[in-house]
Backbone bond lengths (Angstrom), bond angles and torsions (degrees), N, CA, C in turn:
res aa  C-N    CA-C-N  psi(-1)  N-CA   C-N-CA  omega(-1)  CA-C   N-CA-C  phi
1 X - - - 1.452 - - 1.514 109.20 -
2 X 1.146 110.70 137.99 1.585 126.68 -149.75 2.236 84.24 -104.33
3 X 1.721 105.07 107.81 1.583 111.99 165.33 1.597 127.37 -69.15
4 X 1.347 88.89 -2.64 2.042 91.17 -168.88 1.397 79.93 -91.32
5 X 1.468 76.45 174.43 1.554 120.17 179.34 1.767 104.20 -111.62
6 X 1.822 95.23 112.90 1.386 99.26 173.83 1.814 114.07 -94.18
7 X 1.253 113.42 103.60 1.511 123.82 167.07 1.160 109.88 -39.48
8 X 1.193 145.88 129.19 1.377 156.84 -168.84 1.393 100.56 -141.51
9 X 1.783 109.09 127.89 1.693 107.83 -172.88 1.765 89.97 -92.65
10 X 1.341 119.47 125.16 1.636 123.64 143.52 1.330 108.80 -92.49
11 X 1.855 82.84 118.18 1.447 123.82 159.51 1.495 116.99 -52.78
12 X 1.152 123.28 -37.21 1.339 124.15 -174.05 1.681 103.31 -83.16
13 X 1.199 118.45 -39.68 1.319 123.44 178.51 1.485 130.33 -73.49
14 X 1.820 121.23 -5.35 0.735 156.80 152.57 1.590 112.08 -68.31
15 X 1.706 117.46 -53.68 1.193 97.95 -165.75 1.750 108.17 -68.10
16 X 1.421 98.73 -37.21 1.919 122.86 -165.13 1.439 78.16 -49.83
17 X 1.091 150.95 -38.93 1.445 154.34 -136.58 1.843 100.49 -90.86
18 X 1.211 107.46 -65.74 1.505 131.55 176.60 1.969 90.87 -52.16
19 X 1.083 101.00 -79.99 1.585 97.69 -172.78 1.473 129.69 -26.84
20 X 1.205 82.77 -48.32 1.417 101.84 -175.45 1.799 121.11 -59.28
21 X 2.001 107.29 -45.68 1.155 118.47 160.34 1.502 108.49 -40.21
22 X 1.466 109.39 -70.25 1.350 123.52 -170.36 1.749 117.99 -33.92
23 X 0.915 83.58 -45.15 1.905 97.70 166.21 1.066 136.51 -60.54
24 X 1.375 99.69 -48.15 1.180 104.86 157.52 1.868 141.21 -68.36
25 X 0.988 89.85 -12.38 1.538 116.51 173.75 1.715 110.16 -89.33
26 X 1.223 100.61 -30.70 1.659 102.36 164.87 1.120 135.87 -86.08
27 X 1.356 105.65 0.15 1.589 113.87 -165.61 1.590 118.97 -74.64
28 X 0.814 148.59 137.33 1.573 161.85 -158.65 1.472 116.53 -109.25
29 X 0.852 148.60 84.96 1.341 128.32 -178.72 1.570 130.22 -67.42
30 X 1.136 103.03 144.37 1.640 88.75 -152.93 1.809 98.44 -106.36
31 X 0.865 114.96 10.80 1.712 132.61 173.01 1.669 111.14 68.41
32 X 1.530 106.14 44.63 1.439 91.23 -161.72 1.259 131.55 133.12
33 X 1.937 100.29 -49.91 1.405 105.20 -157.96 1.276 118.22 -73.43
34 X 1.108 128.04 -33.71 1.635 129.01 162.50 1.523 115.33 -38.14
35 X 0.972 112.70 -74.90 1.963 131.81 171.42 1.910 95.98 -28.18
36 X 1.171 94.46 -58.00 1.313 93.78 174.19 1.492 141.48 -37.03
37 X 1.604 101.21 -70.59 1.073 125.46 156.72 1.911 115.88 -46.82
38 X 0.856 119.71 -82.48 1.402 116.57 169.56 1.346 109.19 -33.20
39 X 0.983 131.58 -49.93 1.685 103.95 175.12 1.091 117.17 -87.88
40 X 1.729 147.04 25.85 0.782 144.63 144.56 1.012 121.77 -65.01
41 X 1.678 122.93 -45.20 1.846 132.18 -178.54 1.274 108.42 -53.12
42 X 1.307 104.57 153.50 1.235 114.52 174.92 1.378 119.96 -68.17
43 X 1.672 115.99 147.44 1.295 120.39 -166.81 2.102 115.34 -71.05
44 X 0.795 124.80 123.96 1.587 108.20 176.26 1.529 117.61 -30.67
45 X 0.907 145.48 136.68 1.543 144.30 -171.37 1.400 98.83 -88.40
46 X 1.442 133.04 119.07 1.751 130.45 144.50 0.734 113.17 -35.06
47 X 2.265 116.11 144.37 1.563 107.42 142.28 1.667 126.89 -77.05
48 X 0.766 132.41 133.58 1.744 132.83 -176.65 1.784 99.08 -43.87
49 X 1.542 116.06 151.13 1.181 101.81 178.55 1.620 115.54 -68.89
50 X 1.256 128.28 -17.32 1.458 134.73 -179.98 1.851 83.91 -46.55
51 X 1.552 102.86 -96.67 1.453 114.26 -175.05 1.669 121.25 -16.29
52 X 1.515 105.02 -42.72 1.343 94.16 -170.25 2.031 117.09 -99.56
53 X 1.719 105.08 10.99 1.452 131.22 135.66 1.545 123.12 -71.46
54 X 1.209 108.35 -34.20 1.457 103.99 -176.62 1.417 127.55 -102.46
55 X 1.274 115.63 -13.62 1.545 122.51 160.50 1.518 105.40 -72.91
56 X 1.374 152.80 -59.13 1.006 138.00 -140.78 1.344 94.61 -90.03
57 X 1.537 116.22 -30.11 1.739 112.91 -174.95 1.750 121.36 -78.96
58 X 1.825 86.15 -10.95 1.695 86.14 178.68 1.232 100.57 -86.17
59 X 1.406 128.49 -45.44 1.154 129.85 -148.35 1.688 92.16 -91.13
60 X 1.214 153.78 11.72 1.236 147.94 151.99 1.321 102.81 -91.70
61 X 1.395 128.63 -64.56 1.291 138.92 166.15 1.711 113.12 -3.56
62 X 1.230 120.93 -72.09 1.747 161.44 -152.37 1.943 89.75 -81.16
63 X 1.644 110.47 -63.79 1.244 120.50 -179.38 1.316 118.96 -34.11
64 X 2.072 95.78 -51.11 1.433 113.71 -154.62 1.712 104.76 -77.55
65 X 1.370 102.77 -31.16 1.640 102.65 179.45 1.416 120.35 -67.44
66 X 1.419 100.15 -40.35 1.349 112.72 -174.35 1.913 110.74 -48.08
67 X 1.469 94.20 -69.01 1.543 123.21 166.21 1.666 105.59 -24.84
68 X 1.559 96.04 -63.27 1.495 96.75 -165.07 2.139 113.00 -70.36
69 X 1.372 98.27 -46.81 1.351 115.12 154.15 1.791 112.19 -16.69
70 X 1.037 115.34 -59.71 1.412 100.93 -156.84 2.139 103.04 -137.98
71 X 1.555 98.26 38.08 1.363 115.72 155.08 1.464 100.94 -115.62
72 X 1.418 93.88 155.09 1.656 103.36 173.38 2.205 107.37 -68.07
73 X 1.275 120.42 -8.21 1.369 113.50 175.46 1.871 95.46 -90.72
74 X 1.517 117.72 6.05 1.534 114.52 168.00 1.646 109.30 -55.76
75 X 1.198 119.30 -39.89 1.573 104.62 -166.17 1.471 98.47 -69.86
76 X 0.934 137.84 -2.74 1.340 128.13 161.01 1.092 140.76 -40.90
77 X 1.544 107.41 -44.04 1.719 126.27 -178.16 1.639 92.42 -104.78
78 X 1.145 134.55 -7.96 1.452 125.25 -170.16 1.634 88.31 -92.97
79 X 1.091 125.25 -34.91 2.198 134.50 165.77 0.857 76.01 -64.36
80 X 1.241 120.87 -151.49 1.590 118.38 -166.82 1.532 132.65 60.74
81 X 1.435 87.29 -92.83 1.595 87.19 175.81 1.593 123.72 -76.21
82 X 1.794 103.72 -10.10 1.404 94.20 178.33 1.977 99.96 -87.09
83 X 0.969 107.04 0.60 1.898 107.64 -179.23 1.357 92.88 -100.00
84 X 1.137 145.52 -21.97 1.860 147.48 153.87 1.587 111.57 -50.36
85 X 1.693 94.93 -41.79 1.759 85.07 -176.49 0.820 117.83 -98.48
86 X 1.754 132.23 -18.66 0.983 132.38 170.23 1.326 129.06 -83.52
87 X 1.420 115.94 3.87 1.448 154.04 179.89 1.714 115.25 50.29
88 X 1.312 117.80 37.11 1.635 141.84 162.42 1.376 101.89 -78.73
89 X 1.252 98.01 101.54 1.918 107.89 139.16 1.391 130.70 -42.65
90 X 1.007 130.59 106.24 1.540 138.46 169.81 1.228 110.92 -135.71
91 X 1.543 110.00 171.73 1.225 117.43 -162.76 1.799 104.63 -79.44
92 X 1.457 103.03 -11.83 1.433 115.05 -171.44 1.710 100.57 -66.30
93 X 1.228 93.03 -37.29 1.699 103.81 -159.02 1.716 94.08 -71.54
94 X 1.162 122.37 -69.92 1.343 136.48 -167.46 1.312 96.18 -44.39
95 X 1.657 125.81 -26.03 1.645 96.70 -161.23 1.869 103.20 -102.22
96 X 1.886 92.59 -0.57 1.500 87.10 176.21 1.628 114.39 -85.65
97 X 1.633 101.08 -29.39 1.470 100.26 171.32 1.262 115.65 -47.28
98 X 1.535 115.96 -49.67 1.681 124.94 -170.16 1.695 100.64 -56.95
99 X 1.385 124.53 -33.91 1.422 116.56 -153.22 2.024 91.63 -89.79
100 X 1.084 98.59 -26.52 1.933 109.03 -170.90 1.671 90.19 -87.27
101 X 1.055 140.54 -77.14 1.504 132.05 -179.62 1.787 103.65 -23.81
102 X 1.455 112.43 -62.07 1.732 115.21 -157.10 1.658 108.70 -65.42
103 X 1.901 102.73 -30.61 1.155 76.63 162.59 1.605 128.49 -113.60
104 X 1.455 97.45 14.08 1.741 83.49 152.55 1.704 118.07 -80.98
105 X 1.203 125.02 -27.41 1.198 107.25 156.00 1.798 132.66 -31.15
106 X 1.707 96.19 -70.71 1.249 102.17 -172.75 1.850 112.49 -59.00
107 X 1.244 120.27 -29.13 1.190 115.29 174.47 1.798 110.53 -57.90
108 X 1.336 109.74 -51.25 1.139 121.18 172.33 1.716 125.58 -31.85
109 X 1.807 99.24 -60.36 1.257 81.11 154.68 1.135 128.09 -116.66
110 X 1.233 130.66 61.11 1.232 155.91 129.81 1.640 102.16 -46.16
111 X 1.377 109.17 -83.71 1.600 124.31 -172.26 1.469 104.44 -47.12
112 X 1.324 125.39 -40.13 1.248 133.10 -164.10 1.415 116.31 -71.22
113 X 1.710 108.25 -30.80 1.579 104.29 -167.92 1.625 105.26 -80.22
114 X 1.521 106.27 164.22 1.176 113.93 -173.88 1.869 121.55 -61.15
115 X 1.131 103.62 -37.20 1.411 131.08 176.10 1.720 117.68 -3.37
C-alpha cells in the first residue's frame, strides 16, 4: 500500500477556477446601483412568536391523533381521555400528560428560537 499522497489535477475545478477569474475581469461597477435596489425591496415579513408555536404544535398535535387513532397503540389516547373525564389517575393518563407536556414544550421552543 502506496503512503503518499497522489495529487490528482480536477479538470472541473480548474475550469470553476478560470471562470471565475474571467468574471471578475468583467465586472462593471454599477456605482451603487445594486445596494440600492436591494434595499429598496421589501423586507421578508416574520411569523409572530404565537404563529411560529402554533403551526408546529397544531400540525404535530392533528398528526399525532391521527397516527395514534388508527394504530393498534390508538387505544391509548382513546384511555386517556376516558381517565381525563372520568377524572381517574392511571398510569395511562400520566403517560399521555408526559407525551402532551414534551411536546408543548418542544413547540415552545420551537417559537422561541431565533431562527
Amino acid at each position: 500500500m502506496n503512503n503518499h499522497l497522489s495529487l490528482l489535477r480536477d479538470k472541473v475545478d480548474e475550469v470553476l477556477k478560470a471562470d471565475a477569474l474571467e468574471q471578475r475581469m468583467l465586472h462593471i461597477d454599477d456605482d451603487g446601483f445594486t445596494l440600492r435596489v436591494m434595499d429598496a425591496l421589501l423586507q421578508k415579513k416574520r411569523l409572530s412568536a404565537a404563529m411560529r408555536f402554533a403551526i408546529p404544535f397544531g400540525c404535530t398535535l392533528i398528526a399525532s391523533i391521527v397516527a395514534l387513532a388508527f394504530t393498534p397503540v390508538g387505544s391509548f389516547i382513546f384511555d386517556a381521555y376516558m381517565d381525563l373525564v372520568t377524572e381517574t389517575v392511571t398510569p395511562t393518563l400520566i403517560g399521555m400528560a408526559v407525551v402532551f407536556f414534551t411536546l408543548y414544550a418542544v413547540s415552545i421552543g420551537g417559537a422561541l428560537s431565533e431562527d
